[in-house]
C-alpha positions in Angstrom: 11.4 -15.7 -11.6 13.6 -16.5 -9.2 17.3 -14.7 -9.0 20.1 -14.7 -6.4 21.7 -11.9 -5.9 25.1 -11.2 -4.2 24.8 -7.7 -2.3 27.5 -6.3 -1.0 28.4 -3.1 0.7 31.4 -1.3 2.3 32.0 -1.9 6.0 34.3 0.0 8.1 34.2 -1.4 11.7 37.9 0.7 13.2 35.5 1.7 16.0 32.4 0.5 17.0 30.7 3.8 17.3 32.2 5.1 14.2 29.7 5.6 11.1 30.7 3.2 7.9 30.7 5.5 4.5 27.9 5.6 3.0 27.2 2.6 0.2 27.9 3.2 -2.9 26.9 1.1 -6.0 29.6 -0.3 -8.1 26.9 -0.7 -10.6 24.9 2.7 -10.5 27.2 5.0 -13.0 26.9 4.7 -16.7 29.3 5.7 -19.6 26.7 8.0 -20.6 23.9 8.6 -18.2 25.1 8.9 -14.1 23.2 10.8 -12.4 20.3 9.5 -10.4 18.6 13.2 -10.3 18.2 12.1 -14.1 14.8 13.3 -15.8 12.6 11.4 -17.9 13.6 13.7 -21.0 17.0 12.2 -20.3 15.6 8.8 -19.8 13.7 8.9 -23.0 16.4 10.4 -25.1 18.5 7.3 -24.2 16.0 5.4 -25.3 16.0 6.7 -28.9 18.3 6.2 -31.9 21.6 8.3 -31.3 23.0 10.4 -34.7 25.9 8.8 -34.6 26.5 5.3 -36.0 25.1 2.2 -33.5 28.2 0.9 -31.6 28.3 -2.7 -30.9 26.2 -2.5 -27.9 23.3 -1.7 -29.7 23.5 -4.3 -32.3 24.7 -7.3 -30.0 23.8 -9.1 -26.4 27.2 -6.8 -25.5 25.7 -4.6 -23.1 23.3 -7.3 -21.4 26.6 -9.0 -20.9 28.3 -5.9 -19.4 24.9 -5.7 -16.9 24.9 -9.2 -15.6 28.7 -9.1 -15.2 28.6 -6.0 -13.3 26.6 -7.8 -10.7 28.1 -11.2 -10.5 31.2 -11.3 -9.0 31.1 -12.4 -5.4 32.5 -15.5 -6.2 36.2 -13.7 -6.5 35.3 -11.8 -2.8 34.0 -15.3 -1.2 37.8 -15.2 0.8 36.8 -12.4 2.4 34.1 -13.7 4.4 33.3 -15.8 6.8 30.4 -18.8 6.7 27.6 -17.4 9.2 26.5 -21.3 10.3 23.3 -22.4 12.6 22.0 -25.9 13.8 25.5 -27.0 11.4 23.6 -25.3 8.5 26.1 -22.7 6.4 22.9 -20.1 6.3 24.5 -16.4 5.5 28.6 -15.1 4.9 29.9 -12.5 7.4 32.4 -10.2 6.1 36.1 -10.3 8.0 35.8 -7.1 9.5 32.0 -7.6 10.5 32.9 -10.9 12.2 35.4 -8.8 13.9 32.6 -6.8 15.6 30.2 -9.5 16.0 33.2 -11.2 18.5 32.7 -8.1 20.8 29.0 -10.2 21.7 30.1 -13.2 22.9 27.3 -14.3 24.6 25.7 -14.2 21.1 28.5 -15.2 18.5 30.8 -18.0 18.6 33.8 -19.1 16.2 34.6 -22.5 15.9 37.6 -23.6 15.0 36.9 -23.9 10.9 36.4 -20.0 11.2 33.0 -20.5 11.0 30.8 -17.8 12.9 28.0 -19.2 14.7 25.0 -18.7 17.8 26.2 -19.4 20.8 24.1 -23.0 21.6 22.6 -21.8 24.5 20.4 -19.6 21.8 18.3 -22.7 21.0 14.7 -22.2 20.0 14.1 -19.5 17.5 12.6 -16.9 20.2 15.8 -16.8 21.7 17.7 -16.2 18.4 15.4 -13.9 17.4 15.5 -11.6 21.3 19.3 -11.7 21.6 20.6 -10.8 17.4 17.9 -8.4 17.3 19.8 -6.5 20.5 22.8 -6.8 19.2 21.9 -4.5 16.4 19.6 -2.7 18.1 23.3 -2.0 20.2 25.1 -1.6 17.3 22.6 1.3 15.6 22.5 3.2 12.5 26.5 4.2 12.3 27.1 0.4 11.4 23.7 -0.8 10.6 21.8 2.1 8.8 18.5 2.0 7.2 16.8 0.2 10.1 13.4 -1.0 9.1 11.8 -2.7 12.1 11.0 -5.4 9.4 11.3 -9.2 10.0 13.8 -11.5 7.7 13.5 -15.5 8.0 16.8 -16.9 8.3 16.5 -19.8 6.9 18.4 -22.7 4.6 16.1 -22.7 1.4 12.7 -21.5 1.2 9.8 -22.9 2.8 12.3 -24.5 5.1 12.0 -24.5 8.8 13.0 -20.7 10.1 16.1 -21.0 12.5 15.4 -17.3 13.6 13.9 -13.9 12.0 16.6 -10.8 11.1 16.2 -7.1 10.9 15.7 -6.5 7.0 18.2 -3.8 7.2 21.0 -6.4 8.5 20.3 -9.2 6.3 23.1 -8.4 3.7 25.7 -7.9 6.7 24.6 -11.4 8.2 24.5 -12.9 3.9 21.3 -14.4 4.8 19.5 -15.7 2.1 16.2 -13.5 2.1 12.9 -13.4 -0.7 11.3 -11.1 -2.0 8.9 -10.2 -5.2 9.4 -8.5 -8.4 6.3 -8.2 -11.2 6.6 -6.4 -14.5 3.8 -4.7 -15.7 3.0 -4.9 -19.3 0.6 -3.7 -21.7 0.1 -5.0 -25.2 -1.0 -1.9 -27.6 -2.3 -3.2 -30.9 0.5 -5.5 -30.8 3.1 -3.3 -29.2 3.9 -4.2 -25.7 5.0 -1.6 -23.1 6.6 -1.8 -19.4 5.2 0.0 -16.7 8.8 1.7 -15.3 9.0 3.3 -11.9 11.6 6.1 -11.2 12.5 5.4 -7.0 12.8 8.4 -5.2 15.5 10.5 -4.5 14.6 10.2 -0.5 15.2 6.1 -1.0 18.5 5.3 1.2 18.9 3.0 -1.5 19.5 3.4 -5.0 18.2 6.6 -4.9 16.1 8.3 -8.4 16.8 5.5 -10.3 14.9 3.2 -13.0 12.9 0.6 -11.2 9.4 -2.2 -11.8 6.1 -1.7 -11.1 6.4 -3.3 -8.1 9.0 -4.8 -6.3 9.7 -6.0 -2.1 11.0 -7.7 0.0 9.5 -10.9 1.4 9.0 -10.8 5.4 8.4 -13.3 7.7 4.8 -15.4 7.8 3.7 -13.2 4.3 2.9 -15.1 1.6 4.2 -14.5 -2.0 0.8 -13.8 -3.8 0.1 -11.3 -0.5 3.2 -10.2 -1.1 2.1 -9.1 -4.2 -1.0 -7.1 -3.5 0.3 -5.7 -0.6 3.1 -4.1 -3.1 0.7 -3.0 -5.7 -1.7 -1.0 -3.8 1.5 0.6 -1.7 4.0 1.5 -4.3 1.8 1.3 -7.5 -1.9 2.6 -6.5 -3.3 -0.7 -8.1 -6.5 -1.3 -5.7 -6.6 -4.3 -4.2 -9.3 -6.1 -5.5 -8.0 -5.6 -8.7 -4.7 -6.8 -8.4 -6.3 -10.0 -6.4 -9.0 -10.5 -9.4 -5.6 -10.4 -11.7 -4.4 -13.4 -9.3 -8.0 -14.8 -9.6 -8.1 -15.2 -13.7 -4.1 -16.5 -13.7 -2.8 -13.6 -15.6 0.2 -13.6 -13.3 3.2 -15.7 -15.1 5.5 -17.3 -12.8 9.6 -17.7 -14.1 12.3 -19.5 -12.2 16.1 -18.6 -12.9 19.0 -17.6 -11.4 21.4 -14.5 -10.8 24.0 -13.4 -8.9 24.5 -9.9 -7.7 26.9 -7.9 -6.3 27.4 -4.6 -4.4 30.3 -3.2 -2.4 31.2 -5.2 0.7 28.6 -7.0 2.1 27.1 -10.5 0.7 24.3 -11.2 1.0 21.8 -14.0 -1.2 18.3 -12.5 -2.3 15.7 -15.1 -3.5 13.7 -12.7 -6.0 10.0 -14.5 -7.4 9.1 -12.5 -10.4 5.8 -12.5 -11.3 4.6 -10.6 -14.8 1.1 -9.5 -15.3 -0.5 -8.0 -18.5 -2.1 -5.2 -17.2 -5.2 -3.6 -19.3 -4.8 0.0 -20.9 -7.6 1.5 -18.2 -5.5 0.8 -15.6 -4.3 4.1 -13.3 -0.5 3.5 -12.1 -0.1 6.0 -9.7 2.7 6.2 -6.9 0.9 5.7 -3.5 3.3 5.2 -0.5 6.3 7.8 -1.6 8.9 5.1 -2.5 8.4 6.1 -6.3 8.9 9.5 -7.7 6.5 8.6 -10.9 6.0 5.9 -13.6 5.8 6.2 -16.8 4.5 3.5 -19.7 7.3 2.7 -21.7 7.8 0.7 -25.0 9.7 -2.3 -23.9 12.0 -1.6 -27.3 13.4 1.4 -25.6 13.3 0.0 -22.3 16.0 -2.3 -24.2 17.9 0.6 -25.1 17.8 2.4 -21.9 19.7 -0.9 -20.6 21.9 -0.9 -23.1 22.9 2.7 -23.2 22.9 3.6 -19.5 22.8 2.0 -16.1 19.8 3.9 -14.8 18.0 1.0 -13.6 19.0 -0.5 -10.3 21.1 -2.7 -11.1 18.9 -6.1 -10.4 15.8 -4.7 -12.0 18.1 -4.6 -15.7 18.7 -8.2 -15.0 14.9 -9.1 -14.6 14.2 -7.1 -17.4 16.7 -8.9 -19.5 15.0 -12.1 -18.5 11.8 -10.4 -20.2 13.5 -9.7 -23.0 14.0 -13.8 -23.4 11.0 -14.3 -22.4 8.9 -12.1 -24.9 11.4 -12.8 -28.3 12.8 -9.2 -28.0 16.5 -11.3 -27.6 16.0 -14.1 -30.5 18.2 -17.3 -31.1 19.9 -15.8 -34.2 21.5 -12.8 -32.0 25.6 -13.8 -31.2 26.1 -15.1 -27.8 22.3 -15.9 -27.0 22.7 -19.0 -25.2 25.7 -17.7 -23.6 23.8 -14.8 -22.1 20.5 -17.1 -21.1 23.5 -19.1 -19.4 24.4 -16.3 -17.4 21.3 -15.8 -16.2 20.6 -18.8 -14.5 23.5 -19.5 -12.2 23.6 -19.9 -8.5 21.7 -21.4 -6.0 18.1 -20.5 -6.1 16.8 -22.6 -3.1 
């Protein structure tokens, strides 16, 4: 599956040496659940049938509604931004008061005179590009770009295209580069009951700390290929051994789906490209966590995985939408439920190149 996603995070560039406050997720608190410290008892009591009567949410598409909504709204914040623009190619959006910093390097940055930031054209083969952005936020450091990974973006127009330059991960929603990256559901079927493998991040993650997440999920750097991608993911965050996720490849029991959706986050935007790939995984399987990035995982019955969606917003916020997606994809949201088109609608907006 492929989704766009809108990120966006606060930025607070008074002084260039001054930290920015620390992001916050206009999509991580729930009306009932909040707390990313949550336990799986309280993940699995959401899950299951309250005392009280079913509100609306639990009867409807309301909720999957509220989700998607929640992280589509960049299109009302577009003003604020600038278009980030190489070889005359609109490739990333550059916040106001980021472009304001980005003017303190102008043997880097240019703006033209339709307010477009750009390379200076003395940058011109992608080496260059590469050497001089990656000082500048080498210069500019964890107080305005935190979370540095020393991990390679393309910047590019639409994937597969030719790469203008490569971007620190970290600063790829600051620059709105479209990036890619993978997700893959997990799913067993149990004498006809299917379950989702669910992952709960840990609570060291600078991002979206102790909450709901895939199997496996990453980003996509430069010169890696989807489907290595993949097994690189599953043995690292998921224990799966490598020849065993490649011999899942081998015997096509990865299923490919394409759509679109936007998400949003703060102040920052930024377009992620997300390939989802689900796999039916076979009971024996161990899921273990491997490289720290997930607390634990637990096999959960894709009914109350439903629910947990519904009733909380425990999941990071794009993972609901993938899940959602599922949902469609496996007749748990059927044609007779009110607003079903409407809601597949939602999901596949944007541009997905």
């Amino acid at each position: 599956m492929v989704m766009a996603c809108i990120s966006l995070y606060h930025l607070n560039t008074r002084l260039l040496h001054t930290k920015f406050p620390k992001r916050t997720s206009s999509c991580s608190s729930s009306t009932l659940i909040t707390s990313a410290s949550t336990s799986w008892d309280d993940v699995f009591r959401s899950a299951k049938p309250h005392d009280a009567p079913r509100d609306s949410s639990d009867s409807n598409l309301h909720a999957f509604f509220d989700r998607i909504k929640a992280c589509n709204r960049g299109s009302e914040m577009r003003r604020e931004f600038l278009p980030f623009v190489v070889e005359e190619r609109i490739v990333g959006y550059v916040h106001n008061q980021f472009a304001e910093v980005l003017r303190g390097f102008k043997d880097v940055f240019e703006e033209d005179g339709d307010c477009r930031i750009s390379l200076c054209r003395s940058l011109a083969s992608p080496e260059e590009r590469t050497d001089a952005v990656g000082e500048v936020i080498r210069r500019l450091g964890e107080g305005v770009i935190p979370g540095i990974r020393n991990e390679l973006y393309p910047v590019t127009s639409s994937f597969g295209a030719p790469v203008f330059f490569s971007l620190e991960r970290a600063a790829a929603p600051y620059f709105g580069i479209k990036a890619y990256g993978i997700h893959m559901n997990g799913f067993v079927d149990r004498d006809g009951e299917k379950f989702l493998w669910i992952g709960k991040r840990s609570n060291k993650k600078p991002t979206f700390p102790g909450m709901l997440d895939h199997l496996v999920a990453g980003g996509l750097p430069h010169d890696v290929t989807c489907k290595e991608n993949v097994l690189k993911e599953c043995e690292e965050e998921a224990g799966i051994p490598r020849s065993l996720a490649k011999s899942a490849v081998q015997l096509e029991l990865f299923l490919i789906w394409i759509l679109m959706v936007s998400y949003v986050h703060n102040h920052t935007i930024g377009t992620f490209v997300w390939i989802q790939q689900s796999e039916t995984l076979i009971s024996s399987v161990y899921v273990h966590t491997a490289d720290g990035e997930v607390d634990s995982f637990k096999l959960i019955p894709v009914t109350d995985v439903a629910n947990i969606i519904r009733r909380t917003k425990l999941f990071k916020p794009n993972c609901s939408l993938v899940i959602i997606d599922f949902l469609f994809r496996h007749g748990f949201i059927t044609p007779e439920e009110s607003g079903y088109l409407q809601l597949l609608e939602s999901l596949r907006s944007g541009d997905c190149s």
